[in-house]
N, CA and C atoms as a LAMMPS dump frame, in Angstrom:
ITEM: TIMESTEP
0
ITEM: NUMBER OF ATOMS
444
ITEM: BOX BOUNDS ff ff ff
-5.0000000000000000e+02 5.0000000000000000e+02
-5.0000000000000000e+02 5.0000000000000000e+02
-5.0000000000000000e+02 5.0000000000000000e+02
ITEM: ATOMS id mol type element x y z
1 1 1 N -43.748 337.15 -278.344
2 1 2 C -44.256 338.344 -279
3 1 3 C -43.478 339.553 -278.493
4 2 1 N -43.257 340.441 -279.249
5 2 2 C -42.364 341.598 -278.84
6 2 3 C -43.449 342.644 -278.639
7 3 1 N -43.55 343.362 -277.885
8 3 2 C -43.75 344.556 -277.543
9 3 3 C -43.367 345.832 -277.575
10 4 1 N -43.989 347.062 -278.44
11 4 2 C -43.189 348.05 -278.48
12 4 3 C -44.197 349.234 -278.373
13 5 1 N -43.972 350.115 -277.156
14 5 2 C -44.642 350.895 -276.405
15 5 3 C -44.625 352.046 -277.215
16 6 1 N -45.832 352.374 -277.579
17 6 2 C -46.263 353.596 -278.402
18 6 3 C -47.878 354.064 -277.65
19 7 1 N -47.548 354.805 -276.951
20 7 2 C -48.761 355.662 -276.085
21 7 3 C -49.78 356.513 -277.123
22 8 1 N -48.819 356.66 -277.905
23 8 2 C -49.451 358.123 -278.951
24 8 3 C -50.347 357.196 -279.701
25 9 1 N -50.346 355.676 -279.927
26 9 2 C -51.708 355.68 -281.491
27 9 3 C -52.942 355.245 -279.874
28 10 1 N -52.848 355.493 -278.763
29 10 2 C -54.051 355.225 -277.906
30 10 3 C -54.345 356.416 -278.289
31 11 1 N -54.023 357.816 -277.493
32 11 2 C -54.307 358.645 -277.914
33 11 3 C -55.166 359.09 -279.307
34 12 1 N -54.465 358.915 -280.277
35 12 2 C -55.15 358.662 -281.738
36 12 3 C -56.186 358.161 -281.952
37 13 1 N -56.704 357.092 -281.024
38 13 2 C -57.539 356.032 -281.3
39 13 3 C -58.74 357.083 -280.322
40 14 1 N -58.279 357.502 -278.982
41 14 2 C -59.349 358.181 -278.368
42 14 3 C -59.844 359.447 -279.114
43 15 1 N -58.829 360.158 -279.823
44 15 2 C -58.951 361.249 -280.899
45 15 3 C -59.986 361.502 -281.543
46 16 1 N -59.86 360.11 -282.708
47 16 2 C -60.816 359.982 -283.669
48 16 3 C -62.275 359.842 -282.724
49 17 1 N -62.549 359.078 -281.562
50 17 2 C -64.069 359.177 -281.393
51 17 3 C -64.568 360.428 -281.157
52 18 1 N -63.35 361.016 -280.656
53 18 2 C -63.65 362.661 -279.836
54 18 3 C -63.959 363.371 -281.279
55 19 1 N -63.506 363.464 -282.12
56 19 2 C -63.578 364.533 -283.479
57 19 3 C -64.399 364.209 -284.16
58 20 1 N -65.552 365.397 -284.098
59 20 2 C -66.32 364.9 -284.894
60 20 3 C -66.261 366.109 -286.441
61 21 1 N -65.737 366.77 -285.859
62 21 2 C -65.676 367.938 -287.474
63 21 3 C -64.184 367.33 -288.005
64 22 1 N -64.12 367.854 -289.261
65 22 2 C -63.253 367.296 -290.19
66 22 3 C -62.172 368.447 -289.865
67 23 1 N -60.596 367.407 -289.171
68 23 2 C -59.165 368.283 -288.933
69 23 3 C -59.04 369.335 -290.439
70 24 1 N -59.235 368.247 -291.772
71 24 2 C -58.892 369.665 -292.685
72 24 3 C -59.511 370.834 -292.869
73 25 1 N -60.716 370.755 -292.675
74 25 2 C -61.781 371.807 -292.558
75 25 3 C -61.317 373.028 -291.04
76 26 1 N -60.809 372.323 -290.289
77 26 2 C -60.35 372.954 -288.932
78 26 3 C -59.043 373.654 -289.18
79 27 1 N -58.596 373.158 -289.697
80 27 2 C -57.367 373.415 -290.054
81 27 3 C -57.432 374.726 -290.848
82 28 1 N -58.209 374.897 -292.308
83 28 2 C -58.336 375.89 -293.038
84 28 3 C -58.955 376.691 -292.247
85 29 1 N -59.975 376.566 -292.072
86 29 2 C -60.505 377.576 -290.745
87 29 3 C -59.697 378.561 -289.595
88 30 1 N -58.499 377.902 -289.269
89 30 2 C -57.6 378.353 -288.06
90 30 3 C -56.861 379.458 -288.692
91 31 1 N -56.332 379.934 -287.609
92 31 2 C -55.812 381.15 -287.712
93 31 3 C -54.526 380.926 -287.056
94 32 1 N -54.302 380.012 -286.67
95 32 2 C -53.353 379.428 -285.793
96 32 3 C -52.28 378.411 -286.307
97 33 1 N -51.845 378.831 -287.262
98 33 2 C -50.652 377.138 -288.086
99 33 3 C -50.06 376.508 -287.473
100 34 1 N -49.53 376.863 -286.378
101 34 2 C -48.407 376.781 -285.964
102 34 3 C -49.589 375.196 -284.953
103 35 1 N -50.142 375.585 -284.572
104 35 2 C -51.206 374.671 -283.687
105 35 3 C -51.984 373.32 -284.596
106 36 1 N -52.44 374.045 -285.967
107 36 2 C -52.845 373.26 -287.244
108 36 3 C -51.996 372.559 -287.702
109 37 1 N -50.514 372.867 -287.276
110 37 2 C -49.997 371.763 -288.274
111 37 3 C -49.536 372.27 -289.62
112 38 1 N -49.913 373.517 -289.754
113 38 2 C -50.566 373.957 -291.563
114 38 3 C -48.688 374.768 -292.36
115 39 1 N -48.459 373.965 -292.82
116 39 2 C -46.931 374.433 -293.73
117 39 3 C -47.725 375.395 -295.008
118 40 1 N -48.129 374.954 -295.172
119 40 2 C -48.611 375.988 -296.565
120 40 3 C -49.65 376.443 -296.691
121 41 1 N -50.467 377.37 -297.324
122 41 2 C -51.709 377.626 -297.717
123 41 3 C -51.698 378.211 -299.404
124 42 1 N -52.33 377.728 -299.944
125 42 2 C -52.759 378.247 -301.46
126 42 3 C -53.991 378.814 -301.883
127 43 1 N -54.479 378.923 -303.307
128 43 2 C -55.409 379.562 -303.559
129 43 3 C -56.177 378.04 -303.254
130 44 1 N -55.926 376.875 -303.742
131 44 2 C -56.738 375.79 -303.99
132 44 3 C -56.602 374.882 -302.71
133 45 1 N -55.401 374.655 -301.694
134 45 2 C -55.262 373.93 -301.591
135 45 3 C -54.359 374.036 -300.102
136 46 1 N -53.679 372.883 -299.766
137 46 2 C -53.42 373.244 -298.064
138 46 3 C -52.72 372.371 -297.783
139 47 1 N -51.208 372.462 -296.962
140 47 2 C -50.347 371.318 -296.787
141 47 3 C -50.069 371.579 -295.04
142 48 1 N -50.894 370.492 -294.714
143 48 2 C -50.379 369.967 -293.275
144 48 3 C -49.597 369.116 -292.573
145 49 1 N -49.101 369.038 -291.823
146 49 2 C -48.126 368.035 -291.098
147 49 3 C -49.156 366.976 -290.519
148 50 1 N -48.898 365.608 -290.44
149 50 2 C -49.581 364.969 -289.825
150 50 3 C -49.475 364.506 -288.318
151 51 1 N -50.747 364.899 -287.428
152 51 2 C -50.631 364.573 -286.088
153 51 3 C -49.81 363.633 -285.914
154 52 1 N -50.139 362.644 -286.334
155 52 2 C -50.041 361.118 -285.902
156 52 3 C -49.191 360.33 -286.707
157 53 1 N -47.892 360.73 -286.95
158 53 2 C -47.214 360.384 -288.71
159 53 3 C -46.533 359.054 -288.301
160 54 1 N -46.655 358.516 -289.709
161 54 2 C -45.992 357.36 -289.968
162 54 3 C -44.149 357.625 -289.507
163 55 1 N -43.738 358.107 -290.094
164 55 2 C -42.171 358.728 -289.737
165 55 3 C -41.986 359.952 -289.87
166 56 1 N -40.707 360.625 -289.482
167 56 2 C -40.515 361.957 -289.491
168 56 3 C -40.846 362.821 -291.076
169 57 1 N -41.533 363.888 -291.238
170 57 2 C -41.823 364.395 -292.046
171 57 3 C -42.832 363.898 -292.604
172 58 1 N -43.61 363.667 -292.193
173 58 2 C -45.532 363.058 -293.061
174 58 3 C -45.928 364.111 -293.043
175 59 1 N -46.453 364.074 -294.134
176 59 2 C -47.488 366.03 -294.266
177 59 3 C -48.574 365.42 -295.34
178 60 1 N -49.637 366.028 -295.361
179 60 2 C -50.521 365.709 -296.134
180 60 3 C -50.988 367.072 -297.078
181 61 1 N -51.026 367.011 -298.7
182 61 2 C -52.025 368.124 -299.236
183 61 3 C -53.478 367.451 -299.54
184 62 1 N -54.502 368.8 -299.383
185 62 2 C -55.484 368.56 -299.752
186 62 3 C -55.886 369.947 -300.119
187 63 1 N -57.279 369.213 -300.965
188 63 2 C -57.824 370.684 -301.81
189 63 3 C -58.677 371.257 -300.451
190 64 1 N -58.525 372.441 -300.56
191 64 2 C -59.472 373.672 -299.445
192 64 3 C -61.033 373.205 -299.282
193 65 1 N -61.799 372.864 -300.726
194 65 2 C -63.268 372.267 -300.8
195 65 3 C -63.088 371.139 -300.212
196 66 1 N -63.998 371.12 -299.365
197 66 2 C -63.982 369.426 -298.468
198 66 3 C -65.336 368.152 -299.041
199 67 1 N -64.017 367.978 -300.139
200 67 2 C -64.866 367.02 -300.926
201 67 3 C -64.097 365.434 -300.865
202 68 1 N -64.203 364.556 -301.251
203 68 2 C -64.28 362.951 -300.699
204 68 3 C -63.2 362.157 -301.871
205 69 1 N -63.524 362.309 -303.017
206 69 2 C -63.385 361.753 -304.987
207 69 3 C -62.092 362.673 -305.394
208 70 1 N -60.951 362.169 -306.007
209 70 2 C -60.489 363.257 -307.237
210 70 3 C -61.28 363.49 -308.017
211 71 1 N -61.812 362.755 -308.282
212 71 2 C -62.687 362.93 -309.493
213 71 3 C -63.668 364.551 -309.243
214 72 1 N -63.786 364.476 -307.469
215 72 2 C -64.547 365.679 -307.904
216 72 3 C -63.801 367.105 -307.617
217 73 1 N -62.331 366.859 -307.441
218 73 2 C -61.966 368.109 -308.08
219 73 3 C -61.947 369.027 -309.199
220 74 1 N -61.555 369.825 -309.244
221 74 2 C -61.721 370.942 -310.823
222 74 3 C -60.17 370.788 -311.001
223 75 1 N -59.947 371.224 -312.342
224 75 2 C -58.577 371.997 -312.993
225 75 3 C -57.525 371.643 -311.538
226 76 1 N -58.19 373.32 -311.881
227 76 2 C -57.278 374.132 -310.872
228 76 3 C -56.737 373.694 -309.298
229 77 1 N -57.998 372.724 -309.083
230 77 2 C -56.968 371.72 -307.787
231 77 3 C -56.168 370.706 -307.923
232 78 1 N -56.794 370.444 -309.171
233 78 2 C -55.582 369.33 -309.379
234 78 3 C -54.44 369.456 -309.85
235 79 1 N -54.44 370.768 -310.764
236 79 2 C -53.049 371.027 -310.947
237 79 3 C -52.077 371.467 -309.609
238 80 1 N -53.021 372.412 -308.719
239 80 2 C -52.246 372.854 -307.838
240 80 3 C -52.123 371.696 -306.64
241 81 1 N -52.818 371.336 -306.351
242 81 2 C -52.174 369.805 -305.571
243 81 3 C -50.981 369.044 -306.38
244 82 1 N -51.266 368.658 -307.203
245 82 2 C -49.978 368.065 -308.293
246 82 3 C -48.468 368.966 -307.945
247 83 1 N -48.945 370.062 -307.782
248 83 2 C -47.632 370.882 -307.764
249 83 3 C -47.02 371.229 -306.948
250 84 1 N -48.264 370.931 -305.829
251 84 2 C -47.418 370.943 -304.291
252 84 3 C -47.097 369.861 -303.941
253 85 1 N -47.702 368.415 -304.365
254 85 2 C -46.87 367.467 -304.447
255 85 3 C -45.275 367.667 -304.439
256 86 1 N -45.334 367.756 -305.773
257 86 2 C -43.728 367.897 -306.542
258 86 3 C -42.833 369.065 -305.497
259 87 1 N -43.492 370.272 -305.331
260 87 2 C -43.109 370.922 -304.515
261 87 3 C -42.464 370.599 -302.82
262 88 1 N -43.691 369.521 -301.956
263 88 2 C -43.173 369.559 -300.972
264 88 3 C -42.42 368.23 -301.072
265 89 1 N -42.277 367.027 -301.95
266 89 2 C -41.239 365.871 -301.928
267 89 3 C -39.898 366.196 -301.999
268 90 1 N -39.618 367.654 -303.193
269 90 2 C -38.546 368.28 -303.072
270 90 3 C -37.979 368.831 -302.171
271 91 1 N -38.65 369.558 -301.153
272 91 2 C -38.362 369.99 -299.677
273 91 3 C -37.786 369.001 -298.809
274 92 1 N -38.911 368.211 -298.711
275 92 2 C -38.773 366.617 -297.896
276 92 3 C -37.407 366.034 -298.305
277 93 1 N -37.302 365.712 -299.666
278 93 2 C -35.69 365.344 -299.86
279 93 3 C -33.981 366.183 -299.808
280 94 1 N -34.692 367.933 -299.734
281 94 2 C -33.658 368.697 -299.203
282 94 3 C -33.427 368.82 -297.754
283 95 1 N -34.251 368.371 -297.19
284 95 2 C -34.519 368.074 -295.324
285 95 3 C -34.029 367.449 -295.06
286 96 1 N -34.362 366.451 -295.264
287 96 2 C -34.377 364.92 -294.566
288 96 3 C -33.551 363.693 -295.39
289 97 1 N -33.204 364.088 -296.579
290 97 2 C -32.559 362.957 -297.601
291 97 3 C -32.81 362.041 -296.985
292 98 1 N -34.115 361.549 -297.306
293 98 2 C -34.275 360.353 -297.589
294 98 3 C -34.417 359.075 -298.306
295 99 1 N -34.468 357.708 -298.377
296 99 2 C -33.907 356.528 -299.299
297 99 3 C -35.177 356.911 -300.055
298 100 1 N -36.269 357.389 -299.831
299 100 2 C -37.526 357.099 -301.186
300 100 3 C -38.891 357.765 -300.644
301 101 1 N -39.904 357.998 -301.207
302 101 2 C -41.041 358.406 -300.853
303 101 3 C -42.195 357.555 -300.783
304 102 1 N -43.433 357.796 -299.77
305 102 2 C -44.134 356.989 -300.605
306 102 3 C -45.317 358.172 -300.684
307 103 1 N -46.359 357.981 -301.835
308 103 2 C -47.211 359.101 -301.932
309 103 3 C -48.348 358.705 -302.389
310 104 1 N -49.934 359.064 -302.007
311 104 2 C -50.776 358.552 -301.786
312 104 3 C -51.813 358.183 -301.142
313 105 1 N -53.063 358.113 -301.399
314 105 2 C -54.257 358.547 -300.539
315 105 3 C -55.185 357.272 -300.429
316 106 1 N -55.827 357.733 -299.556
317 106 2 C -56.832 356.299 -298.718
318 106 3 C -58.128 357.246 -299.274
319 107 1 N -58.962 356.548 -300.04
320 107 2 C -60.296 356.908 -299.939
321 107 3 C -61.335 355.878 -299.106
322 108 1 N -61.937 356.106 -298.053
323 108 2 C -62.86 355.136 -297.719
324 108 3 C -62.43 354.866 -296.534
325 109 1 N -63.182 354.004 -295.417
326 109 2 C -62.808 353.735 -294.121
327 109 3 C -62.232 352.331 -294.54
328 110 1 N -62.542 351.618 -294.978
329 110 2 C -62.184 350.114 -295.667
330 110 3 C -60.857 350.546 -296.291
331 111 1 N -60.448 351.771 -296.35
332 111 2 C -59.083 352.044 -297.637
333 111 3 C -58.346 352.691 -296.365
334 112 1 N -58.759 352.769 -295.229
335 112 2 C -57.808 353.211 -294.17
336 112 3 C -57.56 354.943 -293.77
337 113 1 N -58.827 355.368 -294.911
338 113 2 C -58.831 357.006 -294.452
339 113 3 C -59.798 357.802 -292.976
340 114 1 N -58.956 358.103 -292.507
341 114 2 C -59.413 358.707 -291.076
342 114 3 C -60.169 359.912 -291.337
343 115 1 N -60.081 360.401 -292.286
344 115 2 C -60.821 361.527 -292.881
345 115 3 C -61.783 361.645 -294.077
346 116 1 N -63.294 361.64 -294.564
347 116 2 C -63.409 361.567 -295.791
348 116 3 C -62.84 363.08 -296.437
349 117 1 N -62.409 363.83 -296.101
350 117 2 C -61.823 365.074 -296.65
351 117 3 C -60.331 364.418 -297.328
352 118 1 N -60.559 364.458 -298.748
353 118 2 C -59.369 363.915 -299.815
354 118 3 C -58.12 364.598 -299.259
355 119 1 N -57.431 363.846 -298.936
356 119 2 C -55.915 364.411 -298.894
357 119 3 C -54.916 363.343 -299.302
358 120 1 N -53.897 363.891 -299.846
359 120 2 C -52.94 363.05 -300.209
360 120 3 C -51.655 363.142 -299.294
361 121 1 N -51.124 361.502 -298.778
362 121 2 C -49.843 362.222 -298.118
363 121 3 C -48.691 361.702 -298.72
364 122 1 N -47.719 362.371 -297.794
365 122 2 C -45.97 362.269 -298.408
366 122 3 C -45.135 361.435 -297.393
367 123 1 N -44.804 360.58 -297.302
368 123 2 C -44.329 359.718 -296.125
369 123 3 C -42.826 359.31 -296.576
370 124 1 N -41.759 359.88 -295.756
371 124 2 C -40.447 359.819 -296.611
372 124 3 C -40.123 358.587 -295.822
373 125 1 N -39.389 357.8 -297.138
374 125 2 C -38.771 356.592 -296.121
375 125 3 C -37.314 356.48 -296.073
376 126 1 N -36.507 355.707 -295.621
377 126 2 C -35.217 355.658 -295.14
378 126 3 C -35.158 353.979 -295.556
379 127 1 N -33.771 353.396 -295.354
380 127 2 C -33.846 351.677 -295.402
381 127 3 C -33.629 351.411 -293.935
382 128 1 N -34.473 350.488 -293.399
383 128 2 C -34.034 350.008 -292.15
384 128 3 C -35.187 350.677 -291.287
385 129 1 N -36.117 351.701 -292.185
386 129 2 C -37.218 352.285 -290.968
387 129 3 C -38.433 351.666 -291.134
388 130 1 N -39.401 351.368 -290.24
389 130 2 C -40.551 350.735 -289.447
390 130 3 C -41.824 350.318 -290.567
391 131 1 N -41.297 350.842 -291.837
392 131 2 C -42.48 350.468 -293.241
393 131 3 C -43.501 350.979 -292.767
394 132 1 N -44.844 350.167 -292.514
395 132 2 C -46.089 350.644 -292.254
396 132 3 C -46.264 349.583 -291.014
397 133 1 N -45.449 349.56 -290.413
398 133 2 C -45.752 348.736 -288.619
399 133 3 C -47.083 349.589 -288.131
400 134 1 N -46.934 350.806 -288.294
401 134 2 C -47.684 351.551 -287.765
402 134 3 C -49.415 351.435 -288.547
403 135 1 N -49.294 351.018 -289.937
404 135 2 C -50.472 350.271 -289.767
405 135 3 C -51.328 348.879 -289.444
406 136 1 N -50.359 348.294 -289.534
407 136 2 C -50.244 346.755 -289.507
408 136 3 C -50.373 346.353 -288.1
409 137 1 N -49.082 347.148 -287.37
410 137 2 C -49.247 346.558 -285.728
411 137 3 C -49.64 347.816 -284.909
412 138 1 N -50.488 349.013 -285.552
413 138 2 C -50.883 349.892 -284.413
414 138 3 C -49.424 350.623 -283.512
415 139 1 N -48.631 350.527 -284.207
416 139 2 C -47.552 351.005 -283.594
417 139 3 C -46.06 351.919 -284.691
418 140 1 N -45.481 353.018 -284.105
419 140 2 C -45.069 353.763 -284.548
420 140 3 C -43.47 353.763 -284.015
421 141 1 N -42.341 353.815 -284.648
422 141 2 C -41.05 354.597 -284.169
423 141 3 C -40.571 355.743 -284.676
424 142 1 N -40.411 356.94 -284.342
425 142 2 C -39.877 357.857 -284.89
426 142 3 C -38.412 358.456 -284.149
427 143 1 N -37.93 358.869 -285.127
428 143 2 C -36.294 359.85 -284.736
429 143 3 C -36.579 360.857 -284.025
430 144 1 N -37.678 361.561 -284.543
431 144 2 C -37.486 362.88 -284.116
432 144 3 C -38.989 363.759 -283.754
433 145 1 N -39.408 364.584 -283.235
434 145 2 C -40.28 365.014 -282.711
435 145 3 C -40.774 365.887 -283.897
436 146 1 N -42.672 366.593 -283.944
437 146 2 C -42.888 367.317 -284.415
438 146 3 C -42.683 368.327 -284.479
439 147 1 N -42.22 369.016 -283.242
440 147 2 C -41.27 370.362 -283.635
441 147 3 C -40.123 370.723 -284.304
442 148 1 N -39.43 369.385 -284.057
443 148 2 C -37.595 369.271 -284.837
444 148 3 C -38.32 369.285 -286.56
């Protein structure tokens, strides 16, 4: 069996018992981005970097109302999520050129969401990088740090 030392999803794992208010809700709340994580803010909606990312550049949008369903968004979040979609994949691929995206949300603890606050994320991939090891085997490789 191979072994590959990733300290950070313990951490993660102690995280989640510790948190009990919802990061996106904390997040909109803050005054502090730079600490949040928080790349964007809109009228509807909110694009964060993810603590704990699959590979370099994971960011997640979600609508500002901390609701669970698309379904129970309005209009106006869904267009404007839709558009920051499109918006930040384009960024992501002027950054980072990467081989492909993947994009897409976990509803449910059974569906692998750490949050019931709907967010969708952006996970850029490359050929030759770690797929979803990081869900599968609890373990992560990344290039580059959250500040870079």
């Amino acid at each position: 069996m191979k072994i590959i030392w990733a300290p950070w999803r313990a951490k993660y794992i102690a995280d989640i018992k510790k948190e009990q208010k919802c990061f996106i809700c904390e997040a909109v709340k803050s005054t502090d981005d730079k600490n949040s994580l928080v790349l964007l803010r809109d009228k509807f909606s909110i694009v964060i970097m993810n603590r704990y990312p699959y590979n370099t550049g994971h960011m997640m949008i979600s609508p500002i109302r901390h609701i669970q369903f698309p379904y129970e968004m309005t209009v106006e979040e869904m267009n404007e999520v839709m558009s920051l979609i499109a918006k930040m994949s384009k960024i992501i691929n002027n950054l980072f050129s990467p081989g492909g995206l993947n994009i897409g949300v976990n509803i449910g603890k059974a569906a692998g969401a750490g949050e019931e606050h709907l967010h969708f994320h952006i996970v850029p991939r490359w050929n030759g990088d770690t797929n979803f090891i990081a869900v599968f085997d609890n373990t992560r490789v990344l290039p580059s740090s959250l500040e870079s």
